[in-house]
C-alpha positions as MATLAB code, in Angstrom:
seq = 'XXXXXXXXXXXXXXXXXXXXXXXXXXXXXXXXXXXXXXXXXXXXXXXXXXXXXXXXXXXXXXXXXXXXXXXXXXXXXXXXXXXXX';
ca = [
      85.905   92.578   80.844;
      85.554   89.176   78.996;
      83.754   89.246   75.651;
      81.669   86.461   76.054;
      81.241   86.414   79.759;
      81.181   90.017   81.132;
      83.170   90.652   84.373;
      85.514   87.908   85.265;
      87.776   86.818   87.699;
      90.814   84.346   88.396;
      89.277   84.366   92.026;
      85.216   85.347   91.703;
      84.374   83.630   95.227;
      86.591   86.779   96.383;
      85.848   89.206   93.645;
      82.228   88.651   94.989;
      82.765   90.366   97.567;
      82.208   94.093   95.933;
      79.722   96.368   95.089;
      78.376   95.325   92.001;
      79.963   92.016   91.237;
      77.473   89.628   92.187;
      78.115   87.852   88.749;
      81.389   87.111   88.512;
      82.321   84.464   85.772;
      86.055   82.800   86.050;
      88.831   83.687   84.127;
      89.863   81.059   81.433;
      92.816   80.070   78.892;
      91.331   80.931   75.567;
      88.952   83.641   77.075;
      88.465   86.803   74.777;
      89.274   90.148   76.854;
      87.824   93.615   75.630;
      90.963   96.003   75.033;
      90.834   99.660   73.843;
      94.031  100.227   71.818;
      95.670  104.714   71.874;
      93.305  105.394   68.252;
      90.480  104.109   70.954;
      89.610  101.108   69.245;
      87.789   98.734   70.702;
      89.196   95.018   69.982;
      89.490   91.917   71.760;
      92.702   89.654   72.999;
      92.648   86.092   73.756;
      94.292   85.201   76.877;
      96.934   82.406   76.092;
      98.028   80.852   79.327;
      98.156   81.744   83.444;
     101.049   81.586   85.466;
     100.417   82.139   88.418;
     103.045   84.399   91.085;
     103.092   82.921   94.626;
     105.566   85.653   95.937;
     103.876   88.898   97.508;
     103.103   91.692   95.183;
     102.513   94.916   95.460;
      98.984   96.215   94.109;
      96.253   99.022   94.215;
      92.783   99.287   94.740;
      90.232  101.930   93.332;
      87.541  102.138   95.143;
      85.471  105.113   94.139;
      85.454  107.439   90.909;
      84.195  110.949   90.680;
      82.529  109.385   87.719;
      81.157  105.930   86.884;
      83.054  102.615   87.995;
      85.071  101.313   84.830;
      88.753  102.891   83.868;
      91.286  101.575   81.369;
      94.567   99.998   82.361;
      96.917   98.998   79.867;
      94.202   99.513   77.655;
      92.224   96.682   79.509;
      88.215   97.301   80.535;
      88.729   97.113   84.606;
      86.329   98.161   87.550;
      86.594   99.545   90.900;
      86.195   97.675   93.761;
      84.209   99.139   96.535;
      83.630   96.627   99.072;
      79.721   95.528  100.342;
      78.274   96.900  103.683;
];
């Protein structure tokens, strides 16, 4: 979650594609990203530069939660991603 922008994406044409992220903003150097630290602070941390990894990665996707649609990884705001009918 981006302070001044709300949910963003380095890829919103794509990020569009799920329930609930009709607004997608894109991700920027110098963009301000919610963070909750372990005392459950909320602060904010500015993203400093991008590299971007062209090799294939491995990764997850949560789709549904018994409750709400936002979790914490790494202590960053993230969302599920539950893909439009």
């Amino acid at each position: 979650m981006v302070r001044t922008k709300g949910w963003s994406s380095m890829k919103p044409e794509q990020t569009r594609q799920y329930k609930g992220y009709g607004k997608v903003n894109q991700i920027k150097v110098g963009d301000g990203f919610f963070t909750i630290n372990s005392s459950e602070t909320l602060s904010t941390i500015t993203l400093t530069g991008i590299e971007e990894i062209h090799e294939e990665q491995e990764t997850y996707t949560i789709s549904k939660l018994s409750n709400g649609n936002t979790f914490l990884v790494e202590g960053f705001i993230t969302g599920t991603e539950e893909l439009e009918e």
